[in-house]
N, C-alpha and C positions, 0 to 999 in steps of 0.2 A: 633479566638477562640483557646485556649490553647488545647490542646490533652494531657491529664494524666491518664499515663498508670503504675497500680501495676501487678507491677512483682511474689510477693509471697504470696499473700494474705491469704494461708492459715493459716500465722506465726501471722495473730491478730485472735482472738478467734471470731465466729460469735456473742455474745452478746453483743460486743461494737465495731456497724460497725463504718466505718469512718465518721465525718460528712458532709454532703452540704456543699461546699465552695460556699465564697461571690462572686464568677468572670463565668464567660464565661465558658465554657469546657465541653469537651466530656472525657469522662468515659470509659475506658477498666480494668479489671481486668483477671487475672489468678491467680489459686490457688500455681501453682508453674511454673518455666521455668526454663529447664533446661540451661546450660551455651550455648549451640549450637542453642538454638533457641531467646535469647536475642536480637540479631539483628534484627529478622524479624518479631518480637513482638513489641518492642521500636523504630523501623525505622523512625516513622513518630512522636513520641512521644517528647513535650516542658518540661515534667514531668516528669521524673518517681520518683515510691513508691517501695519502696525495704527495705528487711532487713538485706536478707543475700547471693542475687547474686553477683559474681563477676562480678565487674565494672570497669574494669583493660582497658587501654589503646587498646589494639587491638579490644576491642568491642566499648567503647566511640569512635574512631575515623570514626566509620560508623555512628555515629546518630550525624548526622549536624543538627537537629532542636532542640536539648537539651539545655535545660536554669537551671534547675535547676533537683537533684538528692535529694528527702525528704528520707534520714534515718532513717528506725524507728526503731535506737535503740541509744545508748551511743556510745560504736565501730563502727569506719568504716574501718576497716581493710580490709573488702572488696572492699571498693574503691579505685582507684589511684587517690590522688587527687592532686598528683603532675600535672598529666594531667590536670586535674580539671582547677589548678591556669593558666595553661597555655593558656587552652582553650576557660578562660572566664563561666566554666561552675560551675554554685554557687553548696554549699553540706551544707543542712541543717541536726541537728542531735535531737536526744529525749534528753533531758538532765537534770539529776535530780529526774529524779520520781522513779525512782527503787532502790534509796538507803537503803530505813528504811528496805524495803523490802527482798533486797540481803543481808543485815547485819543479821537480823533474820533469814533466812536460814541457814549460815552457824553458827550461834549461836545453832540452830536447831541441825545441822551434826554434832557438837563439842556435843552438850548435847547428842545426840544419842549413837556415840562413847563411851564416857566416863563413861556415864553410861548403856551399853552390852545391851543399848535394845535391838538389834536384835535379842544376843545370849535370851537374856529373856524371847522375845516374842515366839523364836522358841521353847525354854523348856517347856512355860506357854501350848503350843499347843500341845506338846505330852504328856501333864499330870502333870507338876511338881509340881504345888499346887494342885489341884487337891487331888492329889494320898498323900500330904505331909503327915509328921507325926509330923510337927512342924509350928506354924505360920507366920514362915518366912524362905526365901528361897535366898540363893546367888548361883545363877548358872556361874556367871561370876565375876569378880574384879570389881568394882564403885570405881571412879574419881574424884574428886571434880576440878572444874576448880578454886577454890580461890587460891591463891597463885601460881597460876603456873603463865610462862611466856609469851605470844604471839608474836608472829613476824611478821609483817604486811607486806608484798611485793606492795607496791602501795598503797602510800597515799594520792588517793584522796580523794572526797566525800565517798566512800562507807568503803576503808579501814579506816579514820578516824573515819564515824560510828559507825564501829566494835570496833577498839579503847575503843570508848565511853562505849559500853555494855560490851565488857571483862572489864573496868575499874570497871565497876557496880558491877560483879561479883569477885572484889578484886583481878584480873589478873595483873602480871605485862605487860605493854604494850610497846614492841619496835619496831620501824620503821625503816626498812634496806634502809642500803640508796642501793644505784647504785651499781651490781657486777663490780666489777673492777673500781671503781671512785677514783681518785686521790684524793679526799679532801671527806672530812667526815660532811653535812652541820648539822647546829645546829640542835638538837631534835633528831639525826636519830642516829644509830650508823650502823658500817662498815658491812659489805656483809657477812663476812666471821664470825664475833663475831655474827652475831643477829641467824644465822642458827644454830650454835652451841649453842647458850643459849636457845633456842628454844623449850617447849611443846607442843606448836602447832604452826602450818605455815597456814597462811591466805593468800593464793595468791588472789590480786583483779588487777594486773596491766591491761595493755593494752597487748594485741600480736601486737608486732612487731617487725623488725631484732635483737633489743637490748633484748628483753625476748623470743624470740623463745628457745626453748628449754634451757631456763633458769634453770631448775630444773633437772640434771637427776642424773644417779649413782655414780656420782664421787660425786656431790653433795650432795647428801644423805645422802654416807658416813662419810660425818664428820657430820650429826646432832648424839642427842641422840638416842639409842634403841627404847626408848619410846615416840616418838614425834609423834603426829598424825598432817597429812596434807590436809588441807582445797583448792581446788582450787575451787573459785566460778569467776574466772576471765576469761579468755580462754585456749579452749581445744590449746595442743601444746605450752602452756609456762613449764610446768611438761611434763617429755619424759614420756611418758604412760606405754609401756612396763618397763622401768627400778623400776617405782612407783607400777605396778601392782607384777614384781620379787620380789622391796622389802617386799612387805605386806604377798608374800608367803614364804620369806625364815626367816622372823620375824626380816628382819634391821632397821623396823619402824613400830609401835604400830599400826596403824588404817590413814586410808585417805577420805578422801568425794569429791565428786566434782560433778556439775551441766551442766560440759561441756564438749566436748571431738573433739579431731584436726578432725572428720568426724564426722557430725552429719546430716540425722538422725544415730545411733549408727550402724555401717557393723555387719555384723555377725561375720566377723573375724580378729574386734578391740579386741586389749587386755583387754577393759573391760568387753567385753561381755562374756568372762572365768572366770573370778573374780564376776561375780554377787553373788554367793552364798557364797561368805565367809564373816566370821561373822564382818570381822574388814572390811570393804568397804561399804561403802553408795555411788550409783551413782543414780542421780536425771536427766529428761530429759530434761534440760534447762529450769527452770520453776520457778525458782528463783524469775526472775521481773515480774510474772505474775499474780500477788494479783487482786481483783479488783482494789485497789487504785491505784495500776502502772499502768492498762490499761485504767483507765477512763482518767489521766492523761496525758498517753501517745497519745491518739486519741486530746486529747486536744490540745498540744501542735501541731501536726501533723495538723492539722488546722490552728494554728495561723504561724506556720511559711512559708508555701503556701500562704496564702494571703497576709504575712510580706515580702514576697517575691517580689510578683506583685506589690505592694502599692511602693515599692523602700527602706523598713527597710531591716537591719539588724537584724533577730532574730534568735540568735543558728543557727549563719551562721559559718562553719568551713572553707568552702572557699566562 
């Protein structure tokens, strides 16, 4: 009998539990586990369900009964699965469901920005129509996204999306290729030309060694004044502190982002001093959480556990 044990189960919302699977097995859940108690949680475990534990080599090489590791999400940055391949131990991922979904969020954070809801809603609450004397009221600048540019940092599924809807809205669309790439592939243009042409920056890449700290003040520096920056990708590819100095010393227009390099947010991240200002939108990872990403996502999270056992291949990464 399999033993399938989740690790963080607080991270899927209680109204779309997981479902019955077709096989054998015993049942553990926890709401969260810290990294020091992994081991003696998953010890005995063929399964585990995780979203966002570290699965890093020095904890996999104590759980000799592991067969497989079900990801539920897109990123497994939290796993090594360099170990993985070596150990024989498979890694299934979610894949797909949360595109239309992360596209429209940051379509969301760009329309919020540009057009000073914040500043608007804050004026509309201490009186500003209200008290008017006219029946209209600009408490802030509006932006129109037609004609402007975007610069998309990761063109997969979700940056192409976006693509798609800035196209909608008469955006011009470019796709950087690789910082530092020797060769420039078709459709994309170079690293260095897409940041400086740039109205807004769409980060949707992956973290890892090649985009850690991809974004910070040197980089910055060469976009426009006016460029607002979108990361809906992960926290720690934009240096946070150098992205929250620019927005206060006014090197860059306005930024949004869903993620942040420690989450849940510390009290003494650099975002958590920047919440009140008018040009920053921070969301708490909530992005992929529509109903239609979750009903999805438990979906998929079934078929690949059983696509498992059965001897398929389904949204196997190792």
């Amino acid at each position: 009998m399999e033993k399938i044990v989740d690790l963080d189960a607080i991270s899927i919302p209680k109204a779309f539990p997981l479902p019955k699977l077709d096989l054998e097995y015993e049942w553990t859940a926890y709401e969260t586990t810290p990294y020091e108690l992994i081991v003696e949680r998953a010890k005995d475990a063929t399964v585990i369900i995780t979203n966002k534990c570290r699965l890093d080599a020095g904890v996999l090489s104590q759980l000799p009964k592991l067969k497989l590791i079900s990801e539920m999400a897109t990123g497994y940055n939290n796993i090594d699965v360099d170990y993985c391949k070596e150990h024989g131990i498979a890694v299934t991922t979610i894949q797909g469901y949360s595109t239309k979904s992360v596209a429209e969020h940051t379509l969301t954070m760009m329309l919020m920005l540009t057009r000073s809801m914040l500043t608007t809603r804050k004026a509309m609450e201490g009186g500003l129509w209200v008290n008017a004397d006219c029946f209209c009221k600009l408490p802030a600048p509006i932006i129109d996204l037609n004609g402007k540019t975007i610069t998309i940092i990761g063109n997969g599924a979700i940056g192409t999306y976006i693509g798609k809807l800035c196209s909608a809205f008469g955006m011009r669309v470019l796709k950087a290729e690789h910082k530092g790439a020797e060769a420039v592939r078709e459709g994309y243009t170079d690293f260095e030309s897409a940041i400086k042409e740039a109205d807004f920056i769409s980060v949707n890449c992956p973290l890892n060694a090649q985009t850690a700290n991809l974004i910070t003040k040197d980089v910055i520096a060469k976009m426009k004044k006016s460029v607002f920056i979108v990361n809906n990708g992960r926290g720690g590819i934009v240096n946070e502190q150098d992205l929250v100095d620019a927005l206060k010393s006014g090197a860059i227009a306005g930024a949004a982002a869903d993620v942040a390099s420690t989450e849940p947010l510390p009290a003494d991240h650099p975002f958590a001093g920047a919440l009140t200002l008018e040009n920053f939108i921070l969301t708490p990872h909530q992005a992929w959480m529509s109903d239609a990403c979750l009903t999805e996502l438990v979906r998929q999270y079934k078929e690949n556990v059983e696509s498992f056992f059965k001897g398929e291949r389904v949204r196997r990464i190792v």
